[in-house]
C-alpha positions in Angstrom: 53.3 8.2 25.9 53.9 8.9 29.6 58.0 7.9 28.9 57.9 10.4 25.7 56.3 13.0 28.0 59.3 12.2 30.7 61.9 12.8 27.3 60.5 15.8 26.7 60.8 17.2 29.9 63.9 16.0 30.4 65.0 17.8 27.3 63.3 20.9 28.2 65.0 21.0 31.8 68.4 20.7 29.9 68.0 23.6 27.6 67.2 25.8 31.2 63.1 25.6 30.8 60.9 24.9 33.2 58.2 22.4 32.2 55.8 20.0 34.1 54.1 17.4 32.7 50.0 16.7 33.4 48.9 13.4 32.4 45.4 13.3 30.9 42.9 11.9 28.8 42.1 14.9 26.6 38.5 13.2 25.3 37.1 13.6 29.1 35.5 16.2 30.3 36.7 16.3 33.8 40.4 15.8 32.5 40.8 18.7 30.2 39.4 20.9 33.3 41.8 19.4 35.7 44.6 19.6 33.0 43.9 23.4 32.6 43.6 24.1 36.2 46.4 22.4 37.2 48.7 24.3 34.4 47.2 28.1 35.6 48.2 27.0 39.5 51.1 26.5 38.6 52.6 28.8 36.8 49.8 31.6 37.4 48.3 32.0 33.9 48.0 30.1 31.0 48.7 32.0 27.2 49.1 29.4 24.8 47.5 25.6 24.1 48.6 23.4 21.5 46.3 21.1 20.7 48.2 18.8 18.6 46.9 15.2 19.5 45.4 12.7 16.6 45.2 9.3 15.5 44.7 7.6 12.4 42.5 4.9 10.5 43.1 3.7 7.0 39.3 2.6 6.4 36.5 3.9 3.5 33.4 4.7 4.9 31.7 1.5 3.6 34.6 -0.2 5.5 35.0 1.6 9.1 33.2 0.4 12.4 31.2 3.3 13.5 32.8 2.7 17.2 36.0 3.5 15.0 34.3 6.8 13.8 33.7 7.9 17.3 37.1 7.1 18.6 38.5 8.9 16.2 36.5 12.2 16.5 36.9 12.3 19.9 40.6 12.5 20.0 40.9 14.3 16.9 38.5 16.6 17.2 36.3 16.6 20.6 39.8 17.2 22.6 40.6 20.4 21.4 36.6 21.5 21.6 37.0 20.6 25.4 41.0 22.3 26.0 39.5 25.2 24.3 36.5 25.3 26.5 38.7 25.3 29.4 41.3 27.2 28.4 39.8 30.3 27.0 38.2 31.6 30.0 41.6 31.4 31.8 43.4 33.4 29.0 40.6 36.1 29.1 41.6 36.3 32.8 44.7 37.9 32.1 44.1 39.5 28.6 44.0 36.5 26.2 46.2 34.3 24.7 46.8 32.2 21.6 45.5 28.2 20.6 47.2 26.6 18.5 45.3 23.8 16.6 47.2 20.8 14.5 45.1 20.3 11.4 45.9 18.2 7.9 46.7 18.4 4.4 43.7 15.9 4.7 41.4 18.5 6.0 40.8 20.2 2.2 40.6 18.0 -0.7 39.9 14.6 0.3 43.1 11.8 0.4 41.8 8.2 0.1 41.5 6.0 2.8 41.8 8.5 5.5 37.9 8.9 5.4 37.2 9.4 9.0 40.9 11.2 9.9 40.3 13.6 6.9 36.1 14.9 8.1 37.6 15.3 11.7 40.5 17.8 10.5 37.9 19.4 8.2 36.2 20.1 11.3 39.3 21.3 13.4 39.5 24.2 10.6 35.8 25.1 11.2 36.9 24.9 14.8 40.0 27.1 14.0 38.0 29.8 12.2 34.8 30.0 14.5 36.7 30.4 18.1 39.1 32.9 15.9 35.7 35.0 15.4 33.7 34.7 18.6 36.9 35.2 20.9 38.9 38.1 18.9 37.2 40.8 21.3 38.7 38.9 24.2 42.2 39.0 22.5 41.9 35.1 22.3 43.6 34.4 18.8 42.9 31.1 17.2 45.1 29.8 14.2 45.9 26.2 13.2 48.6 25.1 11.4 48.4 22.6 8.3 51.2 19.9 7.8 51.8 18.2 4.7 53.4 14.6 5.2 55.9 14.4 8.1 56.2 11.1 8.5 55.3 9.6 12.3 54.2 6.5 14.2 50.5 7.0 13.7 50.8 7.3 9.7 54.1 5.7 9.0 51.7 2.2 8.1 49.9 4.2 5.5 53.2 5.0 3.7 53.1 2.3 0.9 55.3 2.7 -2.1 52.4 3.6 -4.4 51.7 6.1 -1.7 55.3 7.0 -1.3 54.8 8.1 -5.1 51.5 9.7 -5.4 52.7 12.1 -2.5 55.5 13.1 -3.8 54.3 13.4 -6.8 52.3 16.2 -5.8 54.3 17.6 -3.7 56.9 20.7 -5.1 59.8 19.8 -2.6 59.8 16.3 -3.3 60.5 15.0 -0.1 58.5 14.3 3.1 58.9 17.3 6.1 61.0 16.9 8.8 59.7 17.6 12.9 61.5 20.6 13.0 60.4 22.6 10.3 57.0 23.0 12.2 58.8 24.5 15.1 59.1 28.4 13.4 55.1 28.4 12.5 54.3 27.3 16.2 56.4 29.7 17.5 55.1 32.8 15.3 52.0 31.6 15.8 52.5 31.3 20.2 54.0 34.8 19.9 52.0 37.6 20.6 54.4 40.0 19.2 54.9 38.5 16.0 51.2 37.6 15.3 49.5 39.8 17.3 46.9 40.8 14.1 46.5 37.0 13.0 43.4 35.0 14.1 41.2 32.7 12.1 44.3 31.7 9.9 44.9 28.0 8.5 48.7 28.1 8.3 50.7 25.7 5.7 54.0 24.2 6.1 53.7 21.4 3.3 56.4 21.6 0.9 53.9 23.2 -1.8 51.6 20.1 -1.3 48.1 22.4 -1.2 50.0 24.5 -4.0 50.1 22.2 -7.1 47.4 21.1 -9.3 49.0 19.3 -12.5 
């Protein structure tokens, strides 16, 4: 992760940014704070967080180790509960800000075998929604955006042919989304010009995915 991090930044630096990398375990308490501080000294304010971190487990309840449950809720879902946390009160320092949460086309209607990966993006929508409410007087907006399939190292293993099938089956595009195409949502979403009204939203980029029925 630390050598992605270091690509990143790399490609960051290239294009003319600036951009710093904080290492941190985002399930730890003391981390997030440090991570948060460290971002506001040094470039003076902080007005967006991503929180886009999540891992995966292809186990039925009856099947997963309950030390598997709480692994997975803490990174899925405890991290952005503790960025948040630290994060808001510097944005309403300078007149608020914008979080951007990573849900799941797993987060609605329930996809077999994702059990534990599917109740912890449920919960990042009830996240999404209730910061959106309690922080809108603070000019703190709170969206999430919902991928369908994009394909990555942390699902790639779930991708069986029948799989392969079944999603595309139900999906109006008919093909898998590429990295990039979530690029345009984050931005709109970061932008305080362009979605300066929009809090509390659950935004979908999934090819039609949450669209189609039969």
């Amino acid at each position: 992760q630390a050598e992605r991090a270091e690509e990143t930044l790399d490609l960051i630096h290239d294009e003319g940014g600036a951009a710093s990398v904080f290492r941190a375990d985002v399930t730890r308490e003391d981390d997030c704070r440090a991570m948060v501080d460290a971002a506001v000294e040094r470039y003076g304010r902080l007005d967006i967080l991503d929180n886009n971190v999540g891992i995966s487990l292809r186990k039925t309840v009856t099947e997963v180790d309950m030390a598997e449950w709480d692994r997975l809720m803490e990174v899925n879902l405890r991290s952005m509960v503790l960025a948040s946390k630290f994060a808001i009160p510097r944005m309403i320092e300078t007149g608020g800000g914008s979080i951007i949460n990573i849900s799941s086309a797993s987060s609605g209607p329930p996809l077999s075998k994702v059990f534990t990966y599917s109740v912890a993006k449920g919960g990042v929508n009830q996240v999404t929604m209730f910061l959106a409410r309690e922080f809108a007087p603070a000019r703190v907006r709170v969206n999430a955006i919902l991928p369908g399939f994009f394909p990555a190292e942390q699902n790639r293993k779930l991708l069986t042919e029948e799989r392969v099938a079944k999603i595309m089956g139900h999906t109006p595009m008919n093909r898998f989304g590429e990295a990039s195409e979530l690029v345009g949502a984050a931005i709109y979403l970061a932008s305080e010009k362009a979605s300066s009204f929009v809090t509390g939203s659950i935004v979908r980029v999934d090819g039609g995915y949450m669209a189609m029925t039969i």
